[in-house]
C-alpha positions as CSV (number, residue, x, y, z in Angstrom):
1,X,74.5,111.3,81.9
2,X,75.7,109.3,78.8
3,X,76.9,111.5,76.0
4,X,74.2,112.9,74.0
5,X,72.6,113.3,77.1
6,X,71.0,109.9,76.8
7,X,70.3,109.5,80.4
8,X,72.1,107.2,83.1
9,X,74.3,104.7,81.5
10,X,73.0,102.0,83.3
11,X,69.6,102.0,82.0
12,X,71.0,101.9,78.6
13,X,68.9,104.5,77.2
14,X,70.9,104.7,74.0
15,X,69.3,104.2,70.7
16,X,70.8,101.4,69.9
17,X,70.1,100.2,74.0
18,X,74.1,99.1,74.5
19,X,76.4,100.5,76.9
20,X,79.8,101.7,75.8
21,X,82.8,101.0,78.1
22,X,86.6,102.1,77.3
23,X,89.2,100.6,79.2
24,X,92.6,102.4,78.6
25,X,96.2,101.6,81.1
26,X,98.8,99.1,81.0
27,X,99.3,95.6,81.5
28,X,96.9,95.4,84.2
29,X,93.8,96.3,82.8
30,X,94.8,94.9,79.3
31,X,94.1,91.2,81.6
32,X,97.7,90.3,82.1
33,X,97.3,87.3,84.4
34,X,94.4,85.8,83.4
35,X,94.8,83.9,80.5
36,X,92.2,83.1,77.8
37,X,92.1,79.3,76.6
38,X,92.8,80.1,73.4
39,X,95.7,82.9,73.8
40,X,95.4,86.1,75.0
41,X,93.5,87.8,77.8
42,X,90.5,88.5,79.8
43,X,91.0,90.6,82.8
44,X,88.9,92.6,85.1
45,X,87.5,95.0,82.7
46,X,86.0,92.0,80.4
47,X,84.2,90.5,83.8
48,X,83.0,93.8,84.9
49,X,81.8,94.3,81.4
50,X,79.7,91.4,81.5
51,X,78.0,93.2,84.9
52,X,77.6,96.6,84.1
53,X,73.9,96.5,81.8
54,X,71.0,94.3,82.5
55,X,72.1,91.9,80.0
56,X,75.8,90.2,79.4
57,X,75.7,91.3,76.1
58,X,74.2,94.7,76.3
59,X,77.8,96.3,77.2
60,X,80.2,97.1,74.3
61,X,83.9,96.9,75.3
62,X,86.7,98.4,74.1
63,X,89.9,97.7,75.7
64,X,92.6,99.9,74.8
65,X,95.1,99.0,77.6
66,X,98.6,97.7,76.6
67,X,101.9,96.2,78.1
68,X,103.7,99.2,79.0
69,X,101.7,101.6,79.0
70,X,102.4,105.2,80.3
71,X,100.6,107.6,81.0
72,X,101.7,109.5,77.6
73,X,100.6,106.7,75.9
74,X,97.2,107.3,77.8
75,X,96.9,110.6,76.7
76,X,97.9,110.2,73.4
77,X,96.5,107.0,71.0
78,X,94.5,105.5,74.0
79,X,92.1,108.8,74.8
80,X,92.0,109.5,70.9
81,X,90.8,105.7,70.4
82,X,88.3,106.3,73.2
83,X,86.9,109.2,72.3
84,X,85.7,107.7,68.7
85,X,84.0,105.1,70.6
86,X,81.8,107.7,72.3
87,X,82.1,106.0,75.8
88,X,79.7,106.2,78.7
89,X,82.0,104.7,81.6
90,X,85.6,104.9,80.8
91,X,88.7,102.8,83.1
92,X,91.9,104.9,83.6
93,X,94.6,103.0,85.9
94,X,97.9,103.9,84.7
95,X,101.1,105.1,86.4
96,X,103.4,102.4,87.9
97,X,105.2,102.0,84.4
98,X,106.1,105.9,84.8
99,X,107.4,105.3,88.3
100,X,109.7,102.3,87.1
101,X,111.6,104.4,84.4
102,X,114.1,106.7,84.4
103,X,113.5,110.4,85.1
104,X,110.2,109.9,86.2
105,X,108.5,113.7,87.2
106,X,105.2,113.4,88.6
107,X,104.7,116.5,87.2
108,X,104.4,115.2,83.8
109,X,102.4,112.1,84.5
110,X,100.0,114.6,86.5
111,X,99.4,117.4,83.8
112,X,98.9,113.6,81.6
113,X,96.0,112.1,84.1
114,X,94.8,115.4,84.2
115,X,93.9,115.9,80.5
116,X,92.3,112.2,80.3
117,X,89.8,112.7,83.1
118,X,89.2,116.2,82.1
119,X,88.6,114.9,78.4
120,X,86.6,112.3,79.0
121,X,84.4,114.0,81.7
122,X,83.9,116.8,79.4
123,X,82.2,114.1,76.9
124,X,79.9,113.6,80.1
125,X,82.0,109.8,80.6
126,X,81.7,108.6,83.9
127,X,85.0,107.6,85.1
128,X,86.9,104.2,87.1
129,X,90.1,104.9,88.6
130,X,92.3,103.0,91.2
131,X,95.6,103.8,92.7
132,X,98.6,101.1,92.8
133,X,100.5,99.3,94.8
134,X,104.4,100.2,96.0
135,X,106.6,98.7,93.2
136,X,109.3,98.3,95.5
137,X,107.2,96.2,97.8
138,X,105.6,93.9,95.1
139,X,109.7,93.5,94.2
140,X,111.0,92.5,97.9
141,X,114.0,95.3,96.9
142,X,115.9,96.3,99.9
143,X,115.4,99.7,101.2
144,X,117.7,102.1,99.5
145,X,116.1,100.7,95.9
146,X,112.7,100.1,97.9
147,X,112.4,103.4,99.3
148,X,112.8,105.9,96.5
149,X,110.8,103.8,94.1
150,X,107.8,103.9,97.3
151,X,108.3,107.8,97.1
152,X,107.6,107.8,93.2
153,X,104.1,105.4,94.0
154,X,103.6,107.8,97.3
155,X,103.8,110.2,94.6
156,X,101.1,108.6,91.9
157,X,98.9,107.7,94.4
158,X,98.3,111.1,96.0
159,X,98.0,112.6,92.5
160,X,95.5,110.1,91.5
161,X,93.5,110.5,94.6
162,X,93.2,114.1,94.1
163,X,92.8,114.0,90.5
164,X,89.8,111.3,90.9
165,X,88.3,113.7,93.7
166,X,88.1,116.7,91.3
167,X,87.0,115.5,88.6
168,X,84.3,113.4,90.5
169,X,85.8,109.7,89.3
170,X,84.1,106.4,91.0
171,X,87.8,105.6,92.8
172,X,88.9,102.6,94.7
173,X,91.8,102.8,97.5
174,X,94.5,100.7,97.1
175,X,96.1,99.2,100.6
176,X,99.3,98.7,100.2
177,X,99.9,95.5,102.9
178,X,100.0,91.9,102.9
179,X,98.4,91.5,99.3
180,X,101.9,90.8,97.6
181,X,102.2,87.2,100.5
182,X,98.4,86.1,99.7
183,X,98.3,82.9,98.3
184,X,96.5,82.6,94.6
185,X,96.1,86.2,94.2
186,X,99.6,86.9,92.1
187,X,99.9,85.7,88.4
188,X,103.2,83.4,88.0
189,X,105.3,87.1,87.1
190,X,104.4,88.1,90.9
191,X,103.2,91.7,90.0
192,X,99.8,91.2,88.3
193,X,96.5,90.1,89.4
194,X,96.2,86.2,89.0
195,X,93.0,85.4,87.1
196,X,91.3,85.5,91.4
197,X,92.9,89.0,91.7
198,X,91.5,90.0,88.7
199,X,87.8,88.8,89.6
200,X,88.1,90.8,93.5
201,X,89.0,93.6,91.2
202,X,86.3,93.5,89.0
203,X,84.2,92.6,92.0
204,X,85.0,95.9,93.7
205,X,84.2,98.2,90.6
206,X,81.2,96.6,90.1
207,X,80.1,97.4,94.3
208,X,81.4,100.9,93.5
209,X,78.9,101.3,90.5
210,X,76.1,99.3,91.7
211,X,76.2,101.5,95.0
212,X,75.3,104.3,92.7
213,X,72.9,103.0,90.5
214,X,75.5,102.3,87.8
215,X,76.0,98.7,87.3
216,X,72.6,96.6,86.2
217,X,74.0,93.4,85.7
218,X,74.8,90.6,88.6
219,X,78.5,91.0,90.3
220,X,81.2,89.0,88.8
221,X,81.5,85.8,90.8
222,X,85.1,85.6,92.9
223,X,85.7,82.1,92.5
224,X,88.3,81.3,89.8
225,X,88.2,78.7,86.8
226,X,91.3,77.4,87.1
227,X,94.0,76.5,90.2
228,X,96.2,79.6,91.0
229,X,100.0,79.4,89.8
230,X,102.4,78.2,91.9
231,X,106.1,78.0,92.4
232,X,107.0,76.1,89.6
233,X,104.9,78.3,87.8
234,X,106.7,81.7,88.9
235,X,110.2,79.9,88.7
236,X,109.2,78.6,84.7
237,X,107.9,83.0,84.1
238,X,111.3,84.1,85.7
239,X,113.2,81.3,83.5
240,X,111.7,82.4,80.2
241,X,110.4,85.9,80.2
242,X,111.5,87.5,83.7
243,X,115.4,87.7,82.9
244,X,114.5,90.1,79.3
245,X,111.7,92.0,81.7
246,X,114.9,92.7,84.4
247,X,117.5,93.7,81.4
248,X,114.7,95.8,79.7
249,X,114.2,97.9,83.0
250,X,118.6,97.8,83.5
251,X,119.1,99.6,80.7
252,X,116.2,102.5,81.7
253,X,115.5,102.1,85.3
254,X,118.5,101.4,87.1
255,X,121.3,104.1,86.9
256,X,118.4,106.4,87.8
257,X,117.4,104.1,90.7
258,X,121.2,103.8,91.4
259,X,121.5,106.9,91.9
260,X,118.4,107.3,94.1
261,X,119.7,104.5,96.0
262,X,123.1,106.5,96.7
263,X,121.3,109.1,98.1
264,X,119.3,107.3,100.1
265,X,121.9,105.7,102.0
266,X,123.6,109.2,102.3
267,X,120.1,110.7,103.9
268,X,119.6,107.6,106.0
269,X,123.4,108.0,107.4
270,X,122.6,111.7,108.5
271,X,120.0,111.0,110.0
272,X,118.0,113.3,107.2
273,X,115.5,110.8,105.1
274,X,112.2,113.6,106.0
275,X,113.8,115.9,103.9
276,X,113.4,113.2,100.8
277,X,109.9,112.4,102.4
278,X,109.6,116.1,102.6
279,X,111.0,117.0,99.1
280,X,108.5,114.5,97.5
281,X,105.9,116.1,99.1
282,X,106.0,119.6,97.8
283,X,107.1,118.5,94.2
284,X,103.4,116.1,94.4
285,X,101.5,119.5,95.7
286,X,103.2,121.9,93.1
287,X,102.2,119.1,90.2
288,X,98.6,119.6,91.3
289,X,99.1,123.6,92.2
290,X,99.9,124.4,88.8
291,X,96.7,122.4,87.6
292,X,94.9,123.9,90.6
293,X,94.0,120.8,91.9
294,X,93.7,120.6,95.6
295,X,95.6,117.9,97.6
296,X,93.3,115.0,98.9
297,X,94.1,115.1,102.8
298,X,96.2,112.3,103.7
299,X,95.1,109.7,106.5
300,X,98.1,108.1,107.9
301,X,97.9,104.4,108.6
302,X,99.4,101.8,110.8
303,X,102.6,99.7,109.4
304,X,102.5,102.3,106.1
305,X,99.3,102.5,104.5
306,X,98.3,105.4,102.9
307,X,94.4,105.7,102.3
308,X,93.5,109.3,101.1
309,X,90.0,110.4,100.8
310,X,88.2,113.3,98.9
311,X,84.9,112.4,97.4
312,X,82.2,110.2,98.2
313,X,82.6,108.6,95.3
314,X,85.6,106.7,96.6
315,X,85.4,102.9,97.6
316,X,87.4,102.8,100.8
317,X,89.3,98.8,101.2
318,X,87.0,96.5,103.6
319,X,89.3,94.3,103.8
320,X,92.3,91.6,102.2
321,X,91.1,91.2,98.6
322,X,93.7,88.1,98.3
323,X,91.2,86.5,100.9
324,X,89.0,86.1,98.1
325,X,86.2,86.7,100.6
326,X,82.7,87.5,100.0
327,X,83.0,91.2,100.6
328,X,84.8,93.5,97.9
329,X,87.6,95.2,99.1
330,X,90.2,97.3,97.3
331,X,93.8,95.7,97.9
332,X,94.8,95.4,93.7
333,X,98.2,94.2,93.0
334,X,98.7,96.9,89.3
335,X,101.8,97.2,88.5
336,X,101.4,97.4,84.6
């Protein structure tokens, strides 16, 4: 129901017969990647906009994502802005900046996610959420960096999972392999959707909704505008804005990942990494105990994958997004 208990937001039975859609995150859903002509961004949640009522222009967007994002920021200016604009599908994909600062606590970000969904579902919002990538992947860190900051996603993900189950979000499963090697689905920075990435995205959303009646509108089309960036391109991003992006996270990130990384290797010498698998385990349930939220159950997967499940509202992957295939699937490089 659309607030004001209007009726399904699809059929846009408001007064004024427009759909309202709030986008709040990070870089991700703000469009970083696909770049407008004439400066600026689009993004997935612009094409999925263009899908979601019966005509283009009968959806009213409001992206409130930014650059670094977290998920205080979320809960703080970004739900406030949302909540004025009286919303009647509302994005939430936030996290990975959290996990790539120091002193990250899940139990923070989770009490965070917990009072967006809750606050926007309360306003009878339907909600879109998504769960991210490994950061350490996406990098190509070695393993005593790599593995701690894969604990931290582990982390997110799980808390996202069961967070989107309880409070009955329309959630897509994020498969954590091979996406970061496919060819033309990276923008040139190599940890956001390229403009292709950010049309499978949108793409898979709108199959989510349009399975339940939600989306109107024709699917956004997967084929890009332009030619995906290549080497050069990646080489010119690291060149000009990569080297401030690695000092920015130096002075945050990295004694705390430092230190990670020391322990690591000590756990990894004994013989006794489970207990950090373990540890991480039962600080993720006690963040969702104290909200009493119950776990999602956890499917394990060949060569790491992690694919949770816990309502039917959940769009399972189908396949490689990066393949740019026909068929949505839910592989999403976010790393915001």
């Amino acid at each position: 129901m659309a607030p004001g208990g209007h009726g399904p937001f699809g059929l846009g039975n408001r007064p004024t017969g427009e759909l309202r859609f709030a986008v709040l995150g990070d870089s991700v859903s703000e469009g970083v990647g696909d770049p407008l002509p004439g400066g600026g961004w689009r993004g997935w949640a612009a094409l999925l906009a263009e899908g979601l009522a019966a005509r283009p222009e009968g959806t009213r967007l409001l992206n409130l994502a930014r650059s670094g994002a977290r998920s205080g920021d979320v809960a703080g200016p970004q739900l406030e802005a949302a909540l004025r604009h009286r919303p009647d599908l509302a994005s939430v994909l936030v996290g990975g900046n959290d996990t790539l600062r120091g002193g990250f606590d899940i139990r923070t970000v989770a009490a965070e996610l917990h009072l967006v969904m809750g606050t926007l579902r309360a306003e009878g919002t339907e909600l879109l959420t998504a769960c991210l990538p490994d950061p350490g992947t996406v990098l190509g860190l070695p393993w005593p960096l790599a593995r701690p900051l894969g604990r931290r996603m582990s982390a997110l993900n799980d808390t996202v999972h069961a967070l989107s189950a309880h409070h009955g979000a329309h959630h897509i499963h994020v498969a954590a392999h091979h996406w970061a090697t496919m060819p033309g689905a990276l923008s040139a920075d190599r940890l956001h959707p390229s403009e292709t990435g950010h049309r499978l995205l949108a793409r898979d959303f709108h199959a989510l909704l349009a399975a339940a009646g939600l989306a109107q509108g024709a699917a956004p089309r997967p084929e890009p505008d332009g030619a995906p960036p290549g080497r050069a391109a990646s080489l010119w991003w690291m060149a000009t804005q990569g080297t401030r992006w690695i000092a920015d996270r130096c002075t945050d990130l990295l004694p705390d990942l430092l230190r990670l990384a020391a322990t690591e290797v000590r756990h990894h010498r004994r013989g006794s990494t489970p207990v950090l698998e373990e540890d991480a385990r039962r600080a993720t349930v006690a963040a969702l105990a104290a909200l009493k939220v119950a776990p999602s159950p956890v499917a394990r997967q060949p060569a790491g994958q992690r694919v949770l499940t816990g309502t039917k509202r959940t769009g399972v992957p189908g396949g490689d997004w990066a393949a740019a295939g026909s068929e949505p699937s839910g592989t999403t490089p976010m790393t915001g």
